[in-house]
C-alpha positions in Angstrom: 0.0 0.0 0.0 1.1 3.3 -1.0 2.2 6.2 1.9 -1.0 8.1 2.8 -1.0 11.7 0.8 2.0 11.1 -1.4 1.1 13.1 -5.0 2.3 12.2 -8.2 1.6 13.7 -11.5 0.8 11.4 -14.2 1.4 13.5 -17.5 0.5 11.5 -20.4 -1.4 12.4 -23.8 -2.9 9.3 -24.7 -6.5 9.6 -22.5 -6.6 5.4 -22.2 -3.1 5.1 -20.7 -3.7 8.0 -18.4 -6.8 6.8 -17.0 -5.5 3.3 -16.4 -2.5 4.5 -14.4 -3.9 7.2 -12.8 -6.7 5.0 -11.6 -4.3 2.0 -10.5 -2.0 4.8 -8.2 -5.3 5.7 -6.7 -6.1 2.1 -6.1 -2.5 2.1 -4.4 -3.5 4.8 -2.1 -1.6 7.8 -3.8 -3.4 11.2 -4.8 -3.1 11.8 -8.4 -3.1 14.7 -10.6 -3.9 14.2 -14.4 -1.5 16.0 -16.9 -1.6 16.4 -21.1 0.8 18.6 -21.4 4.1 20.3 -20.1 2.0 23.3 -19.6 -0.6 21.3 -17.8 2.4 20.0 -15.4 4.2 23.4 -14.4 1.0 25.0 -14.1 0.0 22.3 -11.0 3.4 23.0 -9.8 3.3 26.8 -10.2 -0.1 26.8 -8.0 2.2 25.4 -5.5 0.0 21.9 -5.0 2.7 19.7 -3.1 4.0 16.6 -5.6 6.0 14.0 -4.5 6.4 11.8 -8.1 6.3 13.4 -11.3 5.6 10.4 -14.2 5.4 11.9 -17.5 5.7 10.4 -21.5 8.8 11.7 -23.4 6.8 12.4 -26.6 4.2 15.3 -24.8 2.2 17.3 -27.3 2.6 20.7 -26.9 5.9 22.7 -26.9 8.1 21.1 -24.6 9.0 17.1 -24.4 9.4 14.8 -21.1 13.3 15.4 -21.4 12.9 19.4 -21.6 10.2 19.3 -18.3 12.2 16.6 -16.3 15.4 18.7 -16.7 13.2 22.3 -16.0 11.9 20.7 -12.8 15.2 19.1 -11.6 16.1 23.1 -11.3 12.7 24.7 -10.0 11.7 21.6 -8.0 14.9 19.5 -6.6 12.4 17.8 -4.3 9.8 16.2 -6.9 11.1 12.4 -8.3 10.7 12.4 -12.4 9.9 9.2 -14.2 10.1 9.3 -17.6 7.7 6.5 -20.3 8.4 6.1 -23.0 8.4 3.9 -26.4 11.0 5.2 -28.0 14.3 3.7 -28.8 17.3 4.9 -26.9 15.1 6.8 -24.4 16.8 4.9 -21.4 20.3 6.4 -22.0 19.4 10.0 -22.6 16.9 9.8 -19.3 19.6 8.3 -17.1 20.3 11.7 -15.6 17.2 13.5 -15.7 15.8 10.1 -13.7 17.8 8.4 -11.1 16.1 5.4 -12.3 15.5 5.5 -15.9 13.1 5.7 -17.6 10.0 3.1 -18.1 9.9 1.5 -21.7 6.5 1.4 -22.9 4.4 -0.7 -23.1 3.9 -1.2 -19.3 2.5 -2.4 -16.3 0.7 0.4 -13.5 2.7 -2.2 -11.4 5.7 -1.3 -12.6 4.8 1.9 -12.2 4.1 2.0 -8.5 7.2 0.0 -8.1 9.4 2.6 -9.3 7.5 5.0 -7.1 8.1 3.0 -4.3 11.5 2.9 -4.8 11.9 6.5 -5.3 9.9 7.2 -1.7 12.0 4.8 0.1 15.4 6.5 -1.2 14.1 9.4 -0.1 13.1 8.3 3.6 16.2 6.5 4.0 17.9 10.4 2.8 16.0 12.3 4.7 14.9 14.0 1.5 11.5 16.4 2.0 
């Protein structure tokens, strides 16, 4: 079961994959916040909601990608966790450093998914990370 009141953005075009992770992460106890776009995301940040996990697509419609917004909120938000999905070949490598863990190759599982979130919370615990 998830830690009560962790956040994490799920920013993903395609409607179908959004709904089916957002809706698992709830299932796992998190609060989650639907995204489309970059814009979408830094607007939620900007209005100062508190996020724990940001999980976003590479590909993003709109004018800035998964690798442009992960790298953006590593500066203006140290404290929020990116994952990166994606389907694209390669993605892996050029995520390594915008995601301590890589990024997810797509297709995936919301298992997987919660996994890596789980992961992320319990580095953070054991660092003392807000």
């Amino acid at each position: 079961m998830a830690e009560a009141q962790k956040t994490v953005i799920v920013a993903e075009p395609d409607v179908l994959v959004r709904m089916v992770v957002s809706e698992y992460l709830r299932d796992c106890g998190y609060k989650v916040i639907e995204a489309t776009t970059a814009h979408d995301v830094r607007t939620i940040l900007h209005a100062r909601h508190p996020v724990d996990i940001l999980l976003s697509e590479v590909s993003l419609g709109g004018e800035t990608d998964g690798f442009s917004l992960a790298a953006g909120i590593r500066q203006t938000h140290p404290a929020v966790d990116v994952i990166l999905t994606s389907g694209i070949a390669g993605a892996a490598a050029e995520s390594h450093e915008l995601c301590e863990q890589g990024s997810i190759k797509k297709p995936y599982q919301p298992k997987d998914v919660e996994a890596r979130i789980r992961i992320l919370l319990e580095r953070r615990r054991a660092s003392n990370k807000p």
